[in-house]
C-alpha positions, 0 to 999 in steps of 0.5 A: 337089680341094684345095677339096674336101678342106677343106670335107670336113675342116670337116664332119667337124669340125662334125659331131664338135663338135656330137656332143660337145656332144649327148653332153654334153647327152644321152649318157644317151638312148642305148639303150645304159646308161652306165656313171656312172664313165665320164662326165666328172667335170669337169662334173658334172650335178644330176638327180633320181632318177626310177626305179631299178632292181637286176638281177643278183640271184638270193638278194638282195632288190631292195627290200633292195638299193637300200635299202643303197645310200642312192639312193631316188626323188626324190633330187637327186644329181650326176651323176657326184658323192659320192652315187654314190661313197658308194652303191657303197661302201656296196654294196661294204662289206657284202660280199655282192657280187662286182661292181657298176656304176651305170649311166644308163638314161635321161635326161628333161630333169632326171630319170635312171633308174639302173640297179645292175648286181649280180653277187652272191658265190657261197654256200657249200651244203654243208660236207664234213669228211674225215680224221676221224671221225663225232663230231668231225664232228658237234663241228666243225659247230657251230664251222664254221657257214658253210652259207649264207654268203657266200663270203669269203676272211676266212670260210675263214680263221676256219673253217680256224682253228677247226678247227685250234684244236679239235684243238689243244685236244686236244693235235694241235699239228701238224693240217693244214686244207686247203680245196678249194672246188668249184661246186655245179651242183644249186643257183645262184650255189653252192659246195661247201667240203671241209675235209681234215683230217690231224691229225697225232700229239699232241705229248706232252710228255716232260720238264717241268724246273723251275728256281729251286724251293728250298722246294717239291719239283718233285714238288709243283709238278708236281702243281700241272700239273694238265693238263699231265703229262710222258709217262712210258714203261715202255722209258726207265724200264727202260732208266735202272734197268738201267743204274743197277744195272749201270753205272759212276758215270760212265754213271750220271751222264751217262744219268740226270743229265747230270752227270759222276758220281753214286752208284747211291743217289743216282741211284735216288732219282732215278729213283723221285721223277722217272720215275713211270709216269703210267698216268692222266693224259695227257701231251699238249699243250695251250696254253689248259690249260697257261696255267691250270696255270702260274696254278695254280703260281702260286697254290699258291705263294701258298697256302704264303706265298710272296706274291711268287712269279713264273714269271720264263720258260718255254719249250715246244721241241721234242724230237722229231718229236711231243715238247716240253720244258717248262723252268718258272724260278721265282722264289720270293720269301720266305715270309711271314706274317700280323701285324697284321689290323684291321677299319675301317668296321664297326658291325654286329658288333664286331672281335672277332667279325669276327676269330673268324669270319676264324679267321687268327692273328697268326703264320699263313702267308699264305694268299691262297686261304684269306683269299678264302673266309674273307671272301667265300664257304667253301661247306664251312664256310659259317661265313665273314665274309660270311656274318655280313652277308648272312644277315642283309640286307646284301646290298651287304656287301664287304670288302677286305683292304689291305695296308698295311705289309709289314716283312720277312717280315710283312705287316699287313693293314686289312679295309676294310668297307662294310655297306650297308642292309639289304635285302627281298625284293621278288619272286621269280620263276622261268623257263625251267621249261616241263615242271613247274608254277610251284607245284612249282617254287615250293613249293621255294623258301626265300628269299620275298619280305618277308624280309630277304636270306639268302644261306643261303637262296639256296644252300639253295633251289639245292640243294632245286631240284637235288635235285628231279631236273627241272632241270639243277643246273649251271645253276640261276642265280639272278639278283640284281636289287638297288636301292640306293636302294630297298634291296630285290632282284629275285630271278629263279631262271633254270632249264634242264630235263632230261628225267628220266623213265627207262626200264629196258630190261636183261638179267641172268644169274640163275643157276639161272633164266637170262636174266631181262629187265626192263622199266621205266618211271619218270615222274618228274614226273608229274600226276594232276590232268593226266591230262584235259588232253591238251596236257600229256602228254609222253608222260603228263601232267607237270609236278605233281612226282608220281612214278609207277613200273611195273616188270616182270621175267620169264624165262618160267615160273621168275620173275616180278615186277610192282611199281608205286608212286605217290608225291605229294611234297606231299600235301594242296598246303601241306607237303611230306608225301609220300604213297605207296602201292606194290604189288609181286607176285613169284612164284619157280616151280621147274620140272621140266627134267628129267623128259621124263614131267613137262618143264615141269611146276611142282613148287613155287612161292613167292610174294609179294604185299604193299602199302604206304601210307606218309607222309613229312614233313620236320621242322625240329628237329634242323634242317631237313635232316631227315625222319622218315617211316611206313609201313603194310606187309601182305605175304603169303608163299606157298609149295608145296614151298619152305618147307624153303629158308627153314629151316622144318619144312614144304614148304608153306603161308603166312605173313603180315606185317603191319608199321609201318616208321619212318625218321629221316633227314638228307640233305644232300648237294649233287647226288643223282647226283654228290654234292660236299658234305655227308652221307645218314644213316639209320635205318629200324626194322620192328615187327610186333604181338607176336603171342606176347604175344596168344597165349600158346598160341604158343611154341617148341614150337608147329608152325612152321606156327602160329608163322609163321602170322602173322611177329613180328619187328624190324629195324634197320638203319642206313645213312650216307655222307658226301661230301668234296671232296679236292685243293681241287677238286669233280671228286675225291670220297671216299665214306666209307659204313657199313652195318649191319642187325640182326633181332631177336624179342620174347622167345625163345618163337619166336625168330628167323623164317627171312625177313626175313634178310640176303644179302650179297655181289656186286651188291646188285641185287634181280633178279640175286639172286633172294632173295624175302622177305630184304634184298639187300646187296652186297659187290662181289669175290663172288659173289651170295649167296655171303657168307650163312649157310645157303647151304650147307645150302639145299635139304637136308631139315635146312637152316639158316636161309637169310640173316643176322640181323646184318650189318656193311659198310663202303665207302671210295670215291675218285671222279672226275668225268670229264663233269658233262653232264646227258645223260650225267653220267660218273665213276669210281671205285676202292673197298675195302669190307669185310662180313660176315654172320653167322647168329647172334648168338653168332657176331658178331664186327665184326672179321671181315670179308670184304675186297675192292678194285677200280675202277668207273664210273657213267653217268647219263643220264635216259632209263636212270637211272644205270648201272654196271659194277665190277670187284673182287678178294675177298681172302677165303675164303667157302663156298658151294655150286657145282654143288650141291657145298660148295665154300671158295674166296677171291672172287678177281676178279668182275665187277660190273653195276649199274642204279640208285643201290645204297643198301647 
C-alpha cells in the first residue's frame, strides 16, 4: 500500500513538472488569452509580432488605437518586457480609456498574436444647465463645451470652474455649481451631465476706506474705482441725517464717524462728501475689474507727480451676509516734477523740434500717462513726437525716456532714440472681405505701395474703411510686415464684415391720420453690375458699394409716401464722385369721416411729386476731410381744397420748384454710429432761378396763383457737431451740435413763398410730422409742431404762413456707450437743447429760446439701422392748437421714438 502511494506521488510530481515547463514553453497555445502581466517576468521571451488585434471599442477607431500604443506587426518585443509596459502607458496617458489588458492569443514558434482588450470612458451627450435663465444658458454653452468628451474627472472640474468664474464675473461671489452625471440609454457608452446652479445674491460692496491719502481727497480716488463703487442706500443716508440734525455731538460721532464726538457742521460735510446716492453705477463685486481699478489709482497718482505712489495693502472682508468692505492703504510718496530733458541719438530733426513737439517744460508735474502719448502716440492731437519720424518713413522709430538723475523732487530725463531707415511700402493687401469687391475695399485706401511709411495714412485709411459701414470698425486690424534688412513693410488690412443692410418695419401715431406703417428696405452694398450674376446676390447682388433705398408709408387713403433713390460712390471707377438720383411721391388725403351721405369720400388732397440728380465729390483743399456736392431738384406741388393751410389766397392749384442745391462740408468723425473723435460741419444752400427778374409783370400785386406758379426763393442752412471724449476714456462723449436755417427772396416783389418753411419741435422724424413741402426740426420736451409760427391759424379762412422763415438750435449731449457690439451698438445719453422758430425776421431774436432736458438711449443693429427712445421735459410755454382750441401751455414731460440718424 506504502509502494503504492510513492509511485502515485512520483506521477503526480512528474506530471506537474512537465506541465510547468509546457507552460513556460507554451502557455500561449491555450484556447484561453493570457493576460502578459500575469506571465513570469523572471524569463522573459523575444517574439515577433504576427498579428494584433483591438476589441472593446464602440467610438474609437482600431487602426487609430493600435497606432497609439507603439505595437505594430513585425516588431520584435519581449514577452513580458519594456514595449508592453510602454504600450499601456501610452494607452493610458491619452485618456480615453477606462481599461486595458494586452493579452496572448497564440503563440507559433517565435511569432505571437496579442490581443488590446479596451473598455473606452463613457462621453458626455448632452450638457443641462438649471437655475438660470435662457441667456446665461446660451453664454455658458460656449465656456462649457464638453458635449462629446471624454468623461474625466479634470474636465468636470474646469467646466464647474468656468461657470462659477462667469457669475463671478458678474459680482455673485457666492454661486454654488453642483454636478449630477446620469447614463444616457439613447446613445452607447453615454453620459447625461446636469449643472444645477444657484447663484446666490451679489455681494455688493458697502464701504471702501481709503487710508494713507493726504494730497488727493478719497472722493477723487474713489472715482478712479471706476468698476468698483460702495453701495449707497437712501435708508442708511436718512437714518445718519436725522440723526445728525437731532442727536448729541456724542451720537453724532459714534454713528457717523466712530469717534468720541463731532460738530453737526462737521458731520454734515461728512455726510454730503461720502454717502452719495450711487443711482448709476453698481455697487457689486468683481475680483478681475477690481484688479484694474487699483492699477487705475495707481496711474491716477502717477498723472498728478506722485511717481512713486503704492498700494502698501488692501483687504476685501466680509460685512454681511452678501456685503464686503474694501480698506485701500496708500503710499503716496513725494510729487515730483520734470527738470532737465535731453535728446540723444537723433540726427533727423534737431532737440529743438523734438522739445517743442513733447510740449513738457522744465518745472511741469510728472506726467507718465502724458509723457507716453507725447512720445508714442495722442490720437487727439496727433501732433505727437513720433509722428514726426513715422509720417515720414521711419517706421522702426523708438524712443525711450530714461531717468538718469533723480535729485529731490526733480527728475532728469534722456530720451534715447533710434531713427531706423526709412521704409517703402512694398504691398498692401486685404482679407476677410467676402461680401464686398476688393476694388471698394481697395479705392479707399490711402497708404499704397511705393510711398514712404505714413502712419497718418494708416489711421486715416482705418477710418475711411469704417466710415464705409461694411466692416466692423472695432476689428479692422492692419497687419505690419516689416524688413530690416530690406527696409520695406507688408501691409495686410485683416477685416470682419457686418451685415449692414437695413430693413425699416414701424408704426407711428400721426395725429389726425392715425396709425401710419412703414416700410423699408436699405441695400447698403449693393452692385448694378452684378444684377446678372446670380452667385452674388444675397438677397440682391452685392459687393460694388452702391447704395439702394425703397421706402413706403401709408395708413390707408389719408397718407401716403413712396420714395427710392440710388447712389454710386464712385462713379466713372476712378474718383470717388458720388452720383445719385432720388425719387420721391407723397400725397396727404382729407377725407370725410363725418358725413354719413359722403363717409370716405376726398374733399382735398395735397400732394408732392419730385426728383433729384445730384454729384458729389470730395476735395483736397482746405484739406482732404472735405466735400462739396450739387444737386438738380424739380418738384411739383399739387394741391385741391389745401392752399388756404399754407397761407395762400386760393384752395386749390399747383406750384412748381426747380432748384440747384449746393453743400460744403467737412467730416471727420471717427465712427458714423458712435462717434469718438472729431467734427461733422455743414452748409447747404438752395437757389431757384429769379423768376421776378424774368417777368417783370410778376409783383406784389400779382394773384398768388401766378406769383407761386413757379416758387423763387433761397435757403441757408447750417448745421455742426463736434465729438470730445471726456474723463480720459472713449465710452464718455460730449456732442456739442448747432443748428440754424434761414429762407430768404430776391427782392420783395413777392416776398417770402408759404413752403419750403421750418417746423420745429418733438421728434424731427419726417413721418411723424406729416409736414409735406417744409423742413423738419425737432426739438425733444414738445410736441410735434408745436414750436412753428402759423400753427394757430392753420386751416382758418385768413391763416398766416404755416412754418418759420428762420430758426436757431442748439444741443449739448452727454453719452455713454453701454455695448460697442456691432450687432447690437447700445449707448445712452442725457441732453439739454434749446430752439426757436420765428415767422418773420422783425421777430428774430436769438435769445429767446424754447428750453428743455432730458435722457435717451440708442440701439443700432444692422438689420434696423439705429433706433431711439427719449424722454424730455420743456421748460417753456408754446401756443398751439389742441382739439381745434388755441391753447398756451409749458411742454412739460414727452416721450420721444426715433428711427435713423436726426441731423437736426
Amino acid at each position: 500500500m506504502k509502494r503504492s502511494l510513492l509511485i502515485l506521488f512520483c506521477l503526480i510530481w512528474a506530471s506537474s513538472a512537465m506541465a510547468q515547463i509546457r507552460l513556460g514553453q507554451s502557455r500561449y497555445t491555450s484556447s484561453r488569452p493570457v493576460n502578459i502581466l500575469e506571465l513570469n517576468y523572471s524569463k522573459p521571451e523575444t517574439y515577433r509580432i504576427a498579428e494584433i488585434k483591438a476589441v472593446g471599442l464602440t467610438t474609437l477607431d482600431e487602426t487609430a488605437i493600435l497606432s497609439l500604443s507603439g505595437l505594430k506587426v513585425d516588431d520584435r518585443i519581449e514577452v513580458p518586457g519594456e514595449a508592453i509596459s510602454n504600450a499601456l502607458k501610452k494607452l493610458w496617458n491619452q485618456g480615453i480609456i477606462g481599461d486595458v489588458k494586452i493579452l496572448v492569443t497564440k503563440v507559433e514558434g517565435e511569432d505571437i498574436s496579442l490581443l488590446l482588450d479596451l473598455t473606452e470612458r463613457p462621453r458626455f451627450s448632452r450638457v443641462e444647465f438649471k437655475g438660470i435663465n435662457k441667456t446665461q444658458e446660451s453664454e455658458l454653452r460656449d465656456k462649457v463645451n464638453i458635449r462629446g468628451r471624454v468623461v474625466r474627472e479634470d474636465v468636470l472640474n474646469t467646466a464647474q470652474r468656468n461657470i462659477q468664474k462667469y457669475f463671478v464675473d458678474k459680482g455673485f461671489l457666492n454661486t454654488d455649481v453642483k454636478v449630477t452625471q446620469e447614463r444616457d440609454t439613447t446613445l452607447p457608452n453615454s453620459v447625461k451631465l446636469r449643472f444645477d446652479v444657484n447663484q446666490n445674491s451679489k455681494v455688493k460692496i458697502n464701504e471702501i476706506r481709503i487710508f494713507g491719502n493726504e494730497e488727493i481727497a478719497d472722493s477723487k480716488v474713489k472715482g478712479k474705482l471706476k468698476k468698483t463703487k460702495e453701495h449707497a442706500r437712501v435708508s442708511v443716508f436718512r437714518d445718519i441725517y436725522s440723526r445728525v440734525t437731532a442727536a448729541t455731538p456724542e451720537d453724532i460721532g459714534n454713528a457717523v464717524l466712530h469717534t468720541d464726538s463731532v460738530s453737526k457742521e462737521d458731520a454734515k460735510t461728512y455726510i454730503n462728501k461720502n454717502f452719495k446716492l450711487n443711482f448709476f453705477a453698481g455697487s457689486k463685486y468683481i475680483p478681475k475689474e477690481y484688479r484694474n481699478d487699483k492699477e487705475n489709482v495707481i496711474n491716477f497718482y502717477q498723472s498728478k507727480g506722485f511717481r512713486d505712489a503704492k498700494i502698501v495693502e488692501d483687504s476685501v472682508y466680509k460685512f454681511g451676509k452678501d456685503e464686503i468692505n474694501i480698506d485701500i492703504e496708500l503710499e503716496e510718496g513725494r510729487k515730483y516734477y520734470y527738470r532737465n530733458i535731453e535728446f540723444t541719438g537723433n540726427f533727423i530733426h534737431p532737440d529743438e523740434v523734438l522739445a517743442a513737439t513733447l510740449g513738457i517744460q522744465k518745472g511741469d508735474v510728472y506726467d507718465k500717462e502724458k509723457l507716453d502719448k507725447r512720445l508714442n502716440y495722442d490720437p487727439q492731437k496727433g501732433d505727437d513726437v513720433s509722428s514726426l519720424y513715422q509720417d515720414n518713413g521711419y517706421l522702426f522709430f523708438n524712443i525711450q525716456p530714461i531717468e538718469v538723475n533723480v535729485v529731490g523732487d526733480s527728475i532728469d530725463l534722456e530720451m534715447r532714440i533710434f531713427e531706423g531707415p526709412q521704409v517703402t511700402v512694398n504691398s498692401v493687401s486685404i482679407k476677410g472681405n467676402e461680401r464686398t469687391s476688393d476694388h471698394v475695399v481697395m479705392r479707399e485706401i490711402r497708404i499704397l505701395p511705393g510711398q514712404k511709411f505714413n502712419r497718418k495714412l494708416l489711421v486715416r485709411t482705418i477710418r475711411e474703411l469704417s466710415q464705409l459701414g461694411y466692416f466692423d470698425p472695432e476689428k479692422i486690424n492692419p497687419d505690419l510686415r516689416p524688413n530690416f534688412e530690406a527696409a520695406t513693410v507688408d501691409i495686410t488690412f485683416e477685416l470682419e464684415e457686418r451685415p449692414n443692410d437695413q430693413i425699416e418695419l414701424s408704426g407711428g401715431w400721426g395725429g389726425f391720420f392715425g396709425f401710419v406703417g412703414t416700410v423699408g428696405l436699405v441695400f447698403n452694398n449693393f452692385s448694378i453690375k452684378n444684377i446678372g450674376n446670380f452667385d452674388k446676390w444675397d438677397p440682391l447682388p452685392v459687393g460694388d458699394g452702391q447704395k439702394l433705398s425703397l421706402r413706403v408709408q401709408a395708413n390707408g387713403r389719408s397718407f401716403q409716401n413712396y420714395s427710392l433713390s440710388l447712389t454710386e460712390p464712385w462713379f466713372g471707377g476712378k474718383k470717388p464722385n458720388a452720383l445719385s438720383f432720388s425719387f420721391n411721391h407723397s400725397v396727404q388725403r382729407q377725407v370725410d369721416f363725418l358725413n354719413r351721405s359722403n363717409f370716405g369720400n376726398e374733399l382735398g388732397f395735397f400732394k408732392i411729386t419730385g426728383a433729384t440728380l445730384g454729384l458729389a465729390k470730395r476735395v483736397t483743399w482746405p484739406d482732404d476731410y472735405f466735400s462739396v456736392s450739387n444737386s438738380l431738384q424739380f418738384q411739383i406741388y399739387e394741391f385741391d381744397q389745401f392752399g388756404r393751410r399754407f397761407g395762400l389766397s386760393y384752395a386749390s392749384g399747383r406750384s412748381n420748384s426747380l432748384s440747384i442745391n449746393n453743400t460744403i462740408a467737412r467730416n471727420n468723425v471717427d465712427n458714423p454710429i458712435y462717434p469718438r473723435f472729431g467734427s461733422n460741419i455743414m452748409l447747404s444752400t438752395s437757389f431757384t432761378p429769379p423768376y421776378t427778374s424774368l417777368n417783370q409783370n410778376l409783383n406784389s400785386e400779382s394773384s398768388d396763383e401766378e406769383k407761386y406758379k413757379w416758387l423763387e426763393y433761397h435757403k441757408w442752412m447750417f448745421d455742426a457737431s463736434v465729438y470730445t471724449p471726456l474723463f480720459g476714456s472713449t465710452k464718455f462723449v460730449a456732442s456739442a451740435r448747432a443748428h440754424m436755417g434761414f429762407l430768404g427772396s430776391y427782392g420783395n416783389r413777392i416776398g417770402l413763398i408759404p413752403l419750403e418753411r421750418f417746423v420745429m419741435g418733438g421728434d424731427g422724424m419726417t413721418f411723424n410730422n406729416f409736414a409735406l413741402g417744409q423742413e423738419i426740426i425737432g426739438l425733444r420736451g414738445y410736441e410735434n409742431q408745436s414750436i412753428t409760427p402759423g400753427t394757430l391759424t392753420r386751416g382758418s379762412d385768413d391763416p398766416d404762413p404755416f412754418g418759420g422763415v428762420v430758426y436757431n438750435k442748439y444741443v449739448m449731449e452727454l453719452r455713454f456707450l453701454v455695448s460697442p457690439n456691432p450687432s447690437a451698438t447700445i449707448f445712452l445719453l442725457t441732453f439739454a437743447e434749446a430752439g426757436n422758430n420765428w415767422g418773420s425776421y422783425k421777430d428774430f431774436n436769438p435769445y429767446d429760446l424754447k428750453k428743455s432736458a432730458g435722457v435717451g438711449a440708442r440701439i443700432f443693429m444692422p438689420a434696423f439701422g439705429l433706433l431711439g427712445v427719449d424722454w424730455g421735459y420743456g421748460f417753456d410755454e408754446v401756443n398751439f392748437i389742441q382739439n381745434g382750441v388755441p391753447v398756451s401751455r409749458r411742454g412739460g414731460p414727452q416721450f420721444h421714438f426715433t428711427i435713423g440718424q436726426q441731423f437736426r
